[in-house]
Structures are given as C-alpha cells and as structure tokens.
BAMARBA-584592 format. One record per atom (N, C-alpha, C): z, x, y; residue number from 1; residue in one letter; atom name. Coordinates in steps of 0.02 Angstrom, whole numbers, plus 50000, padded with zeros to 5 digits. Layout:
% residues N
PT      c3      c1      c2   pos   code   site
PT       Z       X       Y   NUM      A     CA
...
% end
This chain:
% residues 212
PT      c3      c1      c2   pos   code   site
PT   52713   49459   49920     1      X      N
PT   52744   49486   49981     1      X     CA
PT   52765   49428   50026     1      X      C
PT   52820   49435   50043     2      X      N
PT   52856   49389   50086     2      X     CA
PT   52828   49392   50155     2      X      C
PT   52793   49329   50192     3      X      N
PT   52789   49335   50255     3      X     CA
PT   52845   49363   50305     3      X      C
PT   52836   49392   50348     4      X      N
PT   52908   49408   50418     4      X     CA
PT   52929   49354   50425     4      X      C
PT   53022   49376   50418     5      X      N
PT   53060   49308   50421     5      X     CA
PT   53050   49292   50533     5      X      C
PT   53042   49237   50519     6      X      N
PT   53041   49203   50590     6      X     CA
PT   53115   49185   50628     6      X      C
PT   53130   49226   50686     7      X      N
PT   53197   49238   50727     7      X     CA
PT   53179   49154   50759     7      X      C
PT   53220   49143   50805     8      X      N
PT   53217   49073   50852     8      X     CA
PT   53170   49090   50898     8      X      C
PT   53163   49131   50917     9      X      N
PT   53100   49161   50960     9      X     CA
PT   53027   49161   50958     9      X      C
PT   53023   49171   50874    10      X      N
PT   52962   49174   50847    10      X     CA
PT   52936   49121   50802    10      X      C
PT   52893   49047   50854    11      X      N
PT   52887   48993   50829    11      X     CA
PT   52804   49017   50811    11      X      C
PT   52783   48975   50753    12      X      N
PT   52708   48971   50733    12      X     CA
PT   52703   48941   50778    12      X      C
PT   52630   48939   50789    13      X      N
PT   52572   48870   50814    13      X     CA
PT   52505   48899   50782    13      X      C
PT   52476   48826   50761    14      X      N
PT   52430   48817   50736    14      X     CA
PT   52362   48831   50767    14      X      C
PT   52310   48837   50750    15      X      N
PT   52263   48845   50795    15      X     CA
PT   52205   48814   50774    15      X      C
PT   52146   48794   50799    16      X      N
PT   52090   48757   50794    16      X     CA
PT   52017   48810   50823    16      X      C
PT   51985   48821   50787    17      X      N
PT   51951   48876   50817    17      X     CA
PT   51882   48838   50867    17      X      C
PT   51883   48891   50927    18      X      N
PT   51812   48885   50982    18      X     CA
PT   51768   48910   50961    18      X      C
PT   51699   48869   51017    19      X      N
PT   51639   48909   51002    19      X     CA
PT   51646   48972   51077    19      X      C
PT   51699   48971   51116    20      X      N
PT   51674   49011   51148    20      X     CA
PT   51719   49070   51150    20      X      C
PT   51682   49143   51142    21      X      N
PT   51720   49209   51126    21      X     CA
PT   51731   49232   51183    21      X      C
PT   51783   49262   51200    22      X      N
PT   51820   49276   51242    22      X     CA
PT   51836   49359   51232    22      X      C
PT   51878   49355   51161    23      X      N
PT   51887   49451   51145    23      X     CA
PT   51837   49472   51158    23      X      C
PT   51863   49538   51139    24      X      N
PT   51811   49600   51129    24      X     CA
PT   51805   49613   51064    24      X      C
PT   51743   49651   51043    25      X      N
PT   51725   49642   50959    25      X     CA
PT   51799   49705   50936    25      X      C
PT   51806   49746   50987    26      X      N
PT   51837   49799   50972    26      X     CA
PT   51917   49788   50957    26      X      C
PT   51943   49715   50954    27      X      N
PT   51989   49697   50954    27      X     CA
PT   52024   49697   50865    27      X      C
PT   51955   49678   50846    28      X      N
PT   51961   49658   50767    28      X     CA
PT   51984   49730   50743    28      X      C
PT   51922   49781   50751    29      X      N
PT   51913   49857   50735    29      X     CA
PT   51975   49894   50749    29      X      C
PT   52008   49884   50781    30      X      N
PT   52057   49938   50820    30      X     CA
PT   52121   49921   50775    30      X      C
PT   52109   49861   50766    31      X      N
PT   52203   49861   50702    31      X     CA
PT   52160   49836   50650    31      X      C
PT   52102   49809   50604    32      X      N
PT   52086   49866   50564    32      X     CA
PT   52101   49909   50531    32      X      C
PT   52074   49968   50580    33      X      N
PT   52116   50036   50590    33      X     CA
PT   52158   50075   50562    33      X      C
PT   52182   50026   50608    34      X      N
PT   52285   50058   50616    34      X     CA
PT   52292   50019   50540    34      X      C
PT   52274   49967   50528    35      X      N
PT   52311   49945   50453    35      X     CA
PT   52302   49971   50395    35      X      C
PT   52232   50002   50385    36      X      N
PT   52176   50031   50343    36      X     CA
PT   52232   50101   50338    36      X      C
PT   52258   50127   50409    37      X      N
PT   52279   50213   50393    37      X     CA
PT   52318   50210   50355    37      X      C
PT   52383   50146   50335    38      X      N
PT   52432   50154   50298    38      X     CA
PT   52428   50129   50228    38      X      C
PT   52460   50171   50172    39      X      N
PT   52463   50166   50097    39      X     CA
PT   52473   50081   50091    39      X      C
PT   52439   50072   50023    40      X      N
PT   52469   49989   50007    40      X     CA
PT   52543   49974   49994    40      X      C
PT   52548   49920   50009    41      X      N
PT   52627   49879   50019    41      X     CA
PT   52673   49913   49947    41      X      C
PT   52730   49926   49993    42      X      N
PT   52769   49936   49932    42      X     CA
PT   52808   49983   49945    42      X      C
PT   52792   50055   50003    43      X      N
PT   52841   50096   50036    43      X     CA
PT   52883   50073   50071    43      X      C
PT   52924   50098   50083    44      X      N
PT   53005   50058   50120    44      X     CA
PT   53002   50100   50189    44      X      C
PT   53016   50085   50245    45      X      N
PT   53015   50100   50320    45      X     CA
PT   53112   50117   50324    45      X      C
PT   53127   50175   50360    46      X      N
PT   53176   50202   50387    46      X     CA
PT   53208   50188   50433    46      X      C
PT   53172   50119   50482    47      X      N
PT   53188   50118   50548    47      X     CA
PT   53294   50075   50547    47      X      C
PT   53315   50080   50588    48      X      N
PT   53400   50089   50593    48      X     CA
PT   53399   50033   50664    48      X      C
PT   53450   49974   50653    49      X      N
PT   53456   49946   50687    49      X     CA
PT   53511   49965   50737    49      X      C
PT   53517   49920   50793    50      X      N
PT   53554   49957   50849    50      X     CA
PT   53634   49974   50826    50      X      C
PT   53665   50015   50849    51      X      N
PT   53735   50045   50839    51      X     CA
PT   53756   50089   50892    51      X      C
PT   53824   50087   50922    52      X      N
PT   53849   50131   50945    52      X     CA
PT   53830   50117   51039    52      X      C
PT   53847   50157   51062    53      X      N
PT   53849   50165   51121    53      X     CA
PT   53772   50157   51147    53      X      C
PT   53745   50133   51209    54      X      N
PT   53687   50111   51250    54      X     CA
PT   53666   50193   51245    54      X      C
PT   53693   50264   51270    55      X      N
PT   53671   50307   51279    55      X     CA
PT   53648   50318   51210    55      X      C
PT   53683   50321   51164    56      X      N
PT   53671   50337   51097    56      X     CA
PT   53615   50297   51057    56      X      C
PT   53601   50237   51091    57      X      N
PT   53557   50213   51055    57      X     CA
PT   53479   50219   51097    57      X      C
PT   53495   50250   51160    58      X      N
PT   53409   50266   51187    58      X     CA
PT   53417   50340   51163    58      X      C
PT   53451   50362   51135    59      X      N
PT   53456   50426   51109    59      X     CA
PT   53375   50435   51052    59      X      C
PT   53382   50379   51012    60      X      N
PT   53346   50357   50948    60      X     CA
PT   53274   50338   50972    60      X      C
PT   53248   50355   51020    61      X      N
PT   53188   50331   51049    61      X     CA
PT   53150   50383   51110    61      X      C
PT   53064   50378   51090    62      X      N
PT   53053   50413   51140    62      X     CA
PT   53006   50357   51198    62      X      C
PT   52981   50340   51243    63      X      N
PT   52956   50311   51280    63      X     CA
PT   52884   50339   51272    63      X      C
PT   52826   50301   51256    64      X      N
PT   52737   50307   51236    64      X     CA
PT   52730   50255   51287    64      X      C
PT   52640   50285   51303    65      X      N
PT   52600   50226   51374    65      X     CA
PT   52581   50274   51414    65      X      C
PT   52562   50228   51467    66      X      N
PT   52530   50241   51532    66      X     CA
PT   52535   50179   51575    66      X      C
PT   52515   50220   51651    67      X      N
PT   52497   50160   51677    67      X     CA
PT   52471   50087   51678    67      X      C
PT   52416   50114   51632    68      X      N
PT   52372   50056   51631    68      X     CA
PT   52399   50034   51570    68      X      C
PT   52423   50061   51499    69      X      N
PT   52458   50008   51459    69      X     CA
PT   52505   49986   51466    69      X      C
PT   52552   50029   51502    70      X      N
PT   52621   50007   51499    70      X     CA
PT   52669   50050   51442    70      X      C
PT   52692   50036   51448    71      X      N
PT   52770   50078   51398    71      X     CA
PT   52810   50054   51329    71      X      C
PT   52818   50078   51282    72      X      N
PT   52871   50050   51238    72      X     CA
PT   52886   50088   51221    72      X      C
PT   52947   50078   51162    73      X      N
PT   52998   50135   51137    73      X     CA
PT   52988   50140   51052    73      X      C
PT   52967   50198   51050    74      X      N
PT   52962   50214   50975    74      X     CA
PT   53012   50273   50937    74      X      C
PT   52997   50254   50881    75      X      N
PT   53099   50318   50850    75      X     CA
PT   53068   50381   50894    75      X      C
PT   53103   50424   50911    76      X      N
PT   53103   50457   50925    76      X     CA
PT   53066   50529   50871    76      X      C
PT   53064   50526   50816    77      X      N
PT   53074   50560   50749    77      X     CA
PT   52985   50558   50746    77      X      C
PT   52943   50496   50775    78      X      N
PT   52871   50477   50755    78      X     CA
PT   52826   50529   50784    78      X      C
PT   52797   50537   50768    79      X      N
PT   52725   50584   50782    79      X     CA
PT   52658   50550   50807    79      X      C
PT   52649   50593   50860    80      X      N
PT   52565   50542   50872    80      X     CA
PT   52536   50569   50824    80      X      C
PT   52468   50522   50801    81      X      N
PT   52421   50519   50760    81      X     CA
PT   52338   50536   50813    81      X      C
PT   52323   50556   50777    82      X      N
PT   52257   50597   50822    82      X     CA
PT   52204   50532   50806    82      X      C
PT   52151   50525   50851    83      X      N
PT   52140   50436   50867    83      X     CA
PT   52074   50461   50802    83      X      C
PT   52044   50515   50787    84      X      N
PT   52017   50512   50725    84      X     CA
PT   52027   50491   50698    84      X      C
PT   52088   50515   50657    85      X      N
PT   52118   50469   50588    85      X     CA
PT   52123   50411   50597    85      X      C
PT   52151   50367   50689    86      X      N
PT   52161   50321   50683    86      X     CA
PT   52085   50266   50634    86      X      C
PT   52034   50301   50675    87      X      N
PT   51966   50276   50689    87      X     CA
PT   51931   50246   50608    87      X      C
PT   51966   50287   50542    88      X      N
PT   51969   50264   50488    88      X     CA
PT   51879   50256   50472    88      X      C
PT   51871   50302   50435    89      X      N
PT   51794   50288   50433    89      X     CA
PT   51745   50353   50476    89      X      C
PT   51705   50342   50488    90      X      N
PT   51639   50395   50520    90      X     CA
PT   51667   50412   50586    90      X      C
PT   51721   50377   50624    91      X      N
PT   51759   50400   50688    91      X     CA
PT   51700   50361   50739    91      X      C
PT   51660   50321   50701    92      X      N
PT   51635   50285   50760    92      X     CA
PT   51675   50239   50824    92      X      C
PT   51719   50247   50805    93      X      N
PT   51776   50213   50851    93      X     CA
PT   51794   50241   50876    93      X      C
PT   51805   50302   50875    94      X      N
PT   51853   50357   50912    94      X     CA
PT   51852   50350   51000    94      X      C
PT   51801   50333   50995    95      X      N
PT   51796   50357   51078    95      X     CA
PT   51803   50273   51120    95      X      C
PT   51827   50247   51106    96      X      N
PT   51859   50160   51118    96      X     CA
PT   51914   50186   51117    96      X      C
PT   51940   50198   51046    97      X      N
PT   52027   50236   51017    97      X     CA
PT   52018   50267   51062    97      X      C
PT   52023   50314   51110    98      X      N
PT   52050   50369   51128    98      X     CA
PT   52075   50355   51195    98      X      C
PT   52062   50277   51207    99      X      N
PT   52079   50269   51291    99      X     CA
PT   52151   50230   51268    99      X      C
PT   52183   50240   51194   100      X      N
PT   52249   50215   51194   100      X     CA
PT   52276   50253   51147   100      X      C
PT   52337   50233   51126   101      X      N
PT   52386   50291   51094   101      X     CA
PT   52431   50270   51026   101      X      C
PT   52439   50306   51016   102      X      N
PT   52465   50286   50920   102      X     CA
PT   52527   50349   50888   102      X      C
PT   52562   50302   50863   103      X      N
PT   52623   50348   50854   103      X     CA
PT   52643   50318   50774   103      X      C
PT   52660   50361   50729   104      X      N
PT   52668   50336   50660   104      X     CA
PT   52728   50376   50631   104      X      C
PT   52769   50338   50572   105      X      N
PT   52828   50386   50549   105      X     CA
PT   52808   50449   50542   105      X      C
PT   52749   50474   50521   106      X      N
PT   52738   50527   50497   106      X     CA
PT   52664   50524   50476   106      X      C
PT   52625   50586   50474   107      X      N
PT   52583   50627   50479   107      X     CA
PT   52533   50599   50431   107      X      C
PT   52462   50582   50444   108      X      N
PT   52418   50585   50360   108      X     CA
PT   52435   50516   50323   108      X      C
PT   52424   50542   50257   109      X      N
PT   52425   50465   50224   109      X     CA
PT   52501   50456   50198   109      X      C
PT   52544   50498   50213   110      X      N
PT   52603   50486   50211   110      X     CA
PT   52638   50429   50258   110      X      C
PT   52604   50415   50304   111      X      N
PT   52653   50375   50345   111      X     CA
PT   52649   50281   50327   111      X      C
PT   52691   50275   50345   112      X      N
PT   52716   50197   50323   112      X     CA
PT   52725   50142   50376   112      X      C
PT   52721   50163   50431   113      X      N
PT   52732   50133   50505   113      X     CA
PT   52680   50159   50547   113      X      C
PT   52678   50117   50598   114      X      N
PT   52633   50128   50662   114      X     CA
PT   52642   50096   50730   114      X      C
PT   52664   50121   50765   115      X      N
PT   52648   50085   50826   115      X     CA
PT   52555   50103   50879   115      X      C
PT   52536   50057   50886   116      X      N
PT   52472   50084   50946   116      X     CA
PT   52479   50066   50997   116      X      C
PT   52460   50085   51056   117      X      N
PT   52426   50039   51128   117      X     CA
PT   52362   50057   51129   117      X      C
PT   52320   50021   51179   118      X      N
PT   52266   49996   51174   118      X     CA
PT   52234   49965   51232   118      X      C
PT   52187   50006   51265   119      X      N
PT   52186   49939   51337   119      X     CA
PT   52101   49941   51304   119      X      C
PT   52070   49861   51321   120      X      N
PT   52041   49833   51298   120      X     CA
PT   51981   49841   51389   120      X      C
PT   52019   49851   51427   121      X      N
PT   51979   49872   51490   121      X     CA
PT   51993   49818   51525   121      X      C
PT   51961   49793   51606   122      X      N
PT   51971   49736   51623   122      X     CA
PT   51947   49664   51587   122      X      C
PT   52007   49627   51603   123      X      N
PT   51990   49547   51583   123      X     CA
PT   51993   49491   51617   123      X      C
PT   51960   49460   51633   124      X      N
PT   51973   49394   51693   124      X     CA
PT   51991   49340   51671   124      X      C
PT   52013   49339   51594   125      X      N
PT   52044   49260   51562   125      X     CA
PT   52109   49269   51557   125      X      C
PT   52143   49210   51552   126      X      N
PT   52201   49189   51548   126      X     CA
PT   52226   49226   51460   126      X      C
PT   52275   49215   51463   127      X      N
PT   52297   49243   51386   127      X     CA
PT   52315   49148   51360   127      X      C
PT   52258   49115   51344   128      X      N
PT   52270   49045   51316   128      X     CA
PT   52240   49033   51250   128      X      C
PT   52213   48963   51227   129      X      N
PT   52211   48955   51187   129      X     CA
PT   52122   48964   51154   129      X      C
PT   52093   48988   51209   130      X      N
PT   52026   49001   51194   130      X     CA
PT   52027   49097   51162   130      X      C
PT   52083   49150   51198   131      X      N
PT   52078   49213   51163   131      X     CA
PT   52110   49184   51103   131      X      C
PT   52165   49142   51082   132      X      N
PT   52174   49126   51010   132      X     CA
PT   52149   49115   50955   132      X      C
PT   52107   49062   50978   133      X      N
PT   52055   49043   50926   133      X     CA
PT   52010   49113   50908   133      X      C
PT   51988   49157   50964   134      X      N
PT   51929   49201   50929   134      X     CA
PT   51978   49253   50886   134      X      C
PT   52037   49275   50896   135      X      N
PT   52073   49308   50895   135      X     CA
PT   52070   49277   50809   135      X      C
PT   52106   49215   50797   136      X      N
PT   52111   49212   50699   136      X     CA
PT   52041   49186   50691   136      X      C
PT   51977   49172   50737   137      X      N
PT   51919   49175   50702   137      X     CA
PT   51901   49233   50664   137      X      C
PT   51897   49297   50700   138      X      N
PT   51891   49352   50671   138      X     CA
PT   51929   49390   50625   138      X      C
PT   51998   49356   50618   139      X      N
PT   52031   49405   50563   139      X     CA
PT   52020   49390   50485   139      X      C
PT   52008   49269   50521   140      X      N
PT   51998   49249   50466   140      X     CA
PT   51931   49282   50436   140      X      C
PT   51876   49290   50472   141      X      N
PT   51813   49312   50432   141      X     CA
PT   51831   49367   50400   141      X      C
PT   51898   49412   50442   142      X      N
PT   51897   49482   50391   142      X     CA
PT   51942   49482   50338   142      X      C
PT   51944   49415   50328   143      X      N
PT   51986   49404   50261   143      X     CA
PT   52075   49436   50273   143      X      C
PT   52100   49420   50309   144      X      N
PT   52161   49421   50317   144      X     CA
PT   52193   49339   50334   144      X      C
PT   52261   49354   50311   145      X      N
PT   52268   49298   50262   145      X     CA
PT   52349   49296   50299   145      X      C
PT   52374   49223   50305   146      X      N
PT   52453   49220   50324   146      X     CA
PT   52458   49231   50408   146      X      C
PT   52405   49213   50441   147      X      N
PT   52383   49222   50500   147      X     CA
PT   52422   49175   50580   147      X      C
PT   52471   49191   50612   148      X      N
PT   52499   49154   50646   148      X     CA
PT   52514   49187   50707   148      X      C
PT   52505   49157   50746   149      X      N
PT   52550   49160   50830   149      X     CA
PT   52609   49134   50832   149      X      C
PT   52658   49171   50846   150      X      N
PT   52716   49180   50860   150      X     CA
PT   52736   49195   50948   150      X      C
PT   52801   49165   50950   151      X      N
PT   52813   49142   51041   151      X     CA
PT   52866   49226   51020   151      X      C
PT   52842   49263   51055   152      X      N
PT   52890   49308   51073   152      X     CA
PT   52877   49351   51113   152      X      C
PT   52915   49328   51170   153      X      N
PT   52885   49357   51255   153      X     CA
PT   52913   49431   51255   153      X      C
PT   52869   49465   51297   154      X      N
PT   52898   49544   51309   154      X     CA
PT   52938   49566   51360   154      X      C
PT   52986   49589   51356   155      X      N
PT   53004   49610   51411   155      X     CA
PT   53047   49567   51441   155      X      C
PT   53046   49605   51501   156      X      N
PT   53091   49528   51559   156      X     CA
PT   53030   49482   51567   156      X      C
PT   53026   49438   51502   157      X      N
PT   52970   49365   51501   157      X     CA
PT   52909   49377   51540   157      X      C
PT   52890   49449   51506   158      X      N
PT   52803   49470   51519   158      X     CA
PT   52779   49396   51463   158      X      C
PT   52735   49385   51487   159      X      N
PT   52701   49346   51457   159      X     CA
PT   52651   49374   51399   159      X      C
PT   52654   49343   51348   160      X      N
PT   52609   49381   51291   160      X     CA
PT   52582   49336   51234   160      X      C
PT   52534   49356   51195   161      X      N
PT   52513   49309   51120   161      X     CA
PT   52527   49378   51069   161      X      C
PT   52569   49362   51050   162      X      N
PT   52580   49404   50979   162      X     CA
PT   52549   49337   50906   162      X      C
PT   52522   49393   50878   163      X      N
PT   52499   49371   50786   163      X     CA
PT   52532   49423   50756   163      X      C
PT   52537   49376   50696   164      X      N
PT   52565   49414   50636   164      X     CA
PT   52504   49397   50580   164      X      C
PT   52519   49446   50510   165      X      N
PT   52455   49415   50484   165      X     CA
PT   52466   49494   50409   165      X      C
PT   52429   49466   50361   166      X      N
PT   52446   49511   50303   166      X     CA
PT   52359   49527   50269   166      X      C
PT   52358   49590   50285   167      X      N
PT   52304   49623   50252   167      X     CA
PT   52277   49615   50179   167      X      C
PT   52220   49622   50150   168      X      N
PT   52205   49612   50083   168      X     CA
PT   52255   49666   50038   168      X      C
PT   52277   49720   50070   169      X      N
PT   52311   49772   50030   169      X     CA
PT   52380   49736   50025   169      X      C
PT   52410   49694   50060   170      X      N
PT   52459   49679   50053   170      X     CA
PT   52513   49715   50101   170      X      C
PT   52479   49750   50169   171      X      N
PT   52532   49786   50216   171      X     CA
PT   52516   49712   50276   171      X      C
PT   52597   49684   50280   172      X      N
PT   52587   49672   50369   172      X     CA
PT   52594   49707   50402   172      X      C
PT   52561   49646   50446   173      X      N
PT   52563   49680   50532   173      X     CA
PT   52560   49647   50584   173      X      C
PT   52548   49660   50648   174      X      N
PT   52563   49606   50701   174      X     CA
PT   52518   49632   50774   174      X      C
PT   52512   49584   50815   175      X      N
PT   52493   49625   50864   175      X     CA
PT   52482   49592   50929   175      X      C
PT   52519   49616   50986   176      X      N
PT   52544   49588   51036   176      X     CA
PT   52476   49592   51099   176      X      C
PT   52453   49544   51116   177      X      N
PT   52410   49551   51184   177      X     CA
PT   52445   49531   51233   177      X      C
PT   52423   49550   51283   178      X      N
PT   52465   49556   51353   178      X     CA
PT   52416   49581   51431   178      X      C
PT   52431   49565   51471   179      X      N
PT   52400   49584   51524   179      X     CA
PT   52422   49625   51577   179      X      C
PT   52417   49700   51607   180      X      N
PT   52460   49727   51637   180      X     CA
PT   52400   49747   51695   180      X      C
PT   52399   49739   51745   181      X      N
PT   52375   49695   51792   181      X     CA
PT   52302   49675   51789   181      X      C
PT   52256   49694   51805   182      X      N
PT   52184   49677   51774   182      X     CA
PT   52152   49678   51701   182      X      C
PT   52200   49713   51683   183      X      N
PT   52190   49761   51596   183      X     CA
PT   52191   49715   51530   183      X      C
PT   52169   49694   51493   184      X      N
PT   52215   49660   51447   184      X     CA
PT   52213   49747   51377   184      X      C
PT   52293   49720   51367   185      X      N
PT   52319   49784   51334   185      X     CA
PT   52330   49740   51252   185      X      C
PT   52310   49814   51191   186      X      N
PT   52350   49766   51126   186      X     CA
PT   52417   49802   51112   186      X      C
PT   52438   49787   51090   187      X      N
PT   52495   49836   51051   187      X     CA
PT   52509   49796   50968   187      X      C
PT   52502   49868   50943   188      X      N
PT   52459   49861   50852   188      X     CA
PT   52542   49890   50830   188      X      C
PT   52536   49856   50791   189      X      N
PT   52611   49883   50745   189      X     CA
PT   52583   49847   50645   189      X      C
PT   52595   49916   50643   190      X      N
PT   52561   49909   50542   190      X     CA
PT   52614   49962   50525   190      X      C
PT   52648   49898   50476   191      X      N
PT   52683   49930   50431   191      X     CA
PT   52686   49919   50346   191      X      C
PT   52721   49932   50308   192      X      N
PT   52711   49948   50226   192      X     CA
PT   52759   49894   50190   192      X      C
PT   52816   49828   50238   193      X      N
PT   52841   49808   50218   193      X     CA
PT   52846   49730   50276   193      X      C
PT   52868   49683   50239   194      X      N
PT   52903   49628   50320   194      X     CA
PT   52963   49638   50332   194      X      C
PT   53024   49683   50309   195      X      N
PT   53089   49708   50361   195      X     CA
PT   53080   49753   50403   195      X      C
PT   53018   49793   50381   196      X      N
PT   53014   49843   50448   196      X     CA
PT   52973   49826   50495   196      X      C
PT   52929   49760   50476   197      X      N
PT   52880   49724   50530   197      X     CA
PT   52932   49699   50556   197      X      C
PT   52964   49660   50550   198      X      N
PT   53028   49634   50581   198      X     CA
PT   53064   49663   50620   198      X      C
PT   53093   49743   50622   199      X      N
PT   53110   49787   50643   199      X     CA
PT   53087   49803   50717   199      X      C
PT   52998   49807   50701   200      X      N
PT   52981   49855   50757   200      X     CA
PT   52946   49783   50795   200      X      C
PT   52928   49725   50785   201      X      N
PT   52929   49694   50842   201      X     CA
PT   52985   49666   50865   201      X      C
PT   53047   49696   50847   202      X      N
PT   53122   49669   50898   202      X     CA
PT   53124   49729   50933   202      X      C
PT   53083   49780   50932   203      X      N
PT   53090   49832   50979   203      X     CA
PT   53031   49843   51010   203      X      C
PT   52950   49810   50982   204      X      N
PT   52925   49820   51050   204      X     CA
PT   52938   49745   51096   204      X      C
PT   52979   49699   51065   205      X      N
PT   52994   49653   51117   205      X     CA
PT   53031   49662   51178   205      X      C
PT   53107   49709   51156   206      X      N
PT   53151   49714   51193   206      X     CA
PT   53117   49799   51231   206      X      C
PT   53082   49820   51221   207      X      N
PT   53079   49870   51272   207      X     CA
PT   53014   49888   51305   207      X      C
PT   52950   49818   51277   208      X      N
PT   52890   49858   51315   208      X     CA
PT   52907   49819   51408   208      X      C
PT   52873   49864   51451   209      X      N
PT   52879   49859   51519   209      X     CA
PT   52821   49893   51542   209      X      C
PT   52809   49848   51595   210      X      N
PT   52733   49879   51625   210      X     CA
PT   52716   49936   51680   210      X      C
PT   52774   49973   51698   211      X      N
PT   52799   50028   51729   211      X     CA
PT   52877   50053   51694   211      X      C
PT   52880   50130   51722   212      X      N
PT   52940   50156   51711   212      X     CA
PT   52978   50179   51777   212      X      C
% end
C-alpha cells in the first residue's frame, strides 16, 4: 500500500520521542476505533472532487460539530454511525465516544470511510513538539507503521498537528488535533485506500471552522 501522496502543504517532520506525556490515553483508543470499524484495505471510496458551480458544490456536503468541536463538511450522502459501533469491542469506550461525532459512507461493516470529531475536554498545552512525541509514542507501541506529521493548517490558518499513519490491516488514516478554545479537539478520518485519504483531508482542511 502506497503511503498518501504529499501536496506542498503536507511536509513530514521527524520526531524524537519525550519522557513527558501530555495526551490523553483516550487519544490512542478513539481512532483505534474508528480504524478497527472499517473492512481491510482494498475497497475503493466514492468521494468526487470539486466541479461546477460554488452553490453546486456545497450542494455535495452536509456540515457535522458543535460548539465545542467545531464544524466540517462531510458528503452529504454519509450517515452517522452510532458511537457503539464506533467503540469497537465491549463499548467500554462509548461513553468518552459519545461526547463526539462520527459520520461514515455507509452503515455497519459495509462502510469504507469515516470522518469523527472528538473533544478530548480541556487542555492547557500548546499543540508542540512534546503532544508529538506522545502522540507517535503510542501509535508506535500500537504497532502502526508509516507514521508522520504533516504541515496542513485548517481553515483560515487554524493552527493544527495532523498525522498520517497505516494500520496493521493495511487501511490509512490520519488525524488532525487542534484547539478550539480551551478544548483540544481530534478529527479521525479512516479510510480503505490513500486516494480517498487524500480526498477527505483536502476537505477537512478547506472547510473545518470553529463556529458557523
């Protein structure tokens, strides 16, 4: 499986890991998750790049969030996913999951895409190089593999740490942290291929916003 091709936007950097943890354990668990719900690599994603008229193309989208996460734009066509299924397992998670939101092509183990949000609750650190390090400490322990930070700011230059990174099944995925005012928020995107990972972080780039 081909890593996500990298736009001019989306530079690696390397990382060196700390002794001091900063995440939340629930950071690892929560995309996980979301990666665990979708079939192994190899389904093809539907998503349609921009065309046609500005009206016509927010036509193709519905707006997911809240206050406290903030907003992005998912196809319009996607279905929320009930934070059970997200929770993958005994649903011991569920009730963490349930203070954020999840939207997937489709229903069950049929679906091939995912978008989540996620507020992680309040945080008093900077989004630097100390949440980095714990951030690929823990994915590295969970054996995920192809693991990188990528520069790709949200929004009108919200500030953010997006990773990318490829599961033992062979599905990428990616996942954007961000801070929307005391909160630190994730936003989980797992998909079944790297053109449609490619896909949906040029659209939660260009449309997440921290009000509507």
């Amino acid at each position: 499986m081909a890593s996500p091709a990298r736009t001019p936007r989306q530079t690696a950097c390397p990382h060196h890991l700390a002794n001091k943890r900063v995440l939340l354990p629930l950071l690892a668990a929560a995309f996980v998750a979301c990666v665990l719900a979708l079939p192994a690599c190899g389904a093809s994603s539907s998503a349609a790049g921009p065309e046609g008229s500005a009206a016509a193309e927010a036509a193709k989208y519905q707006v997911i969030g809240s206050p406290t996460l903030g907003y992005v734009d998912v196809p319009k066509e996607w279905v929320e996913v009930d934070t059970q299924e997200v929770s993958s397992g005994d649903g011991s998670e569920a009730a963490s999951l349930s203070q954020g939101v999840y939207y997937a092509d489709s229903e069950g183990a049929d679906a091939t895409a995912m978008i989540g949000m996620l507020s992680y609750g309040a945080f008093d650190h900077d989004l630097d190089d100390k949440v980095a390090n714990e951030f690929v400490m823990q994915f590295e322990a969970m054996g995920y593999k192809d693991i990188a930070q990528v520069d790709i700011p949200l929004g009108d230059d919200i500030a953010s740490q997006c990773y990318t990174m490829t599961a033992s099944s062979g599905n990428p995925g990616a996942l954007f942290l961000v801070k929307n005012g005391d909160n630190l928020i994730g936003i989980i995107i797992s998909t079944a291929d790297g053109d449609a990972l490619n896909t949906y972080l040029s659209l939660v780039q260009r449309s997440y916003k921290s009000q509507v």
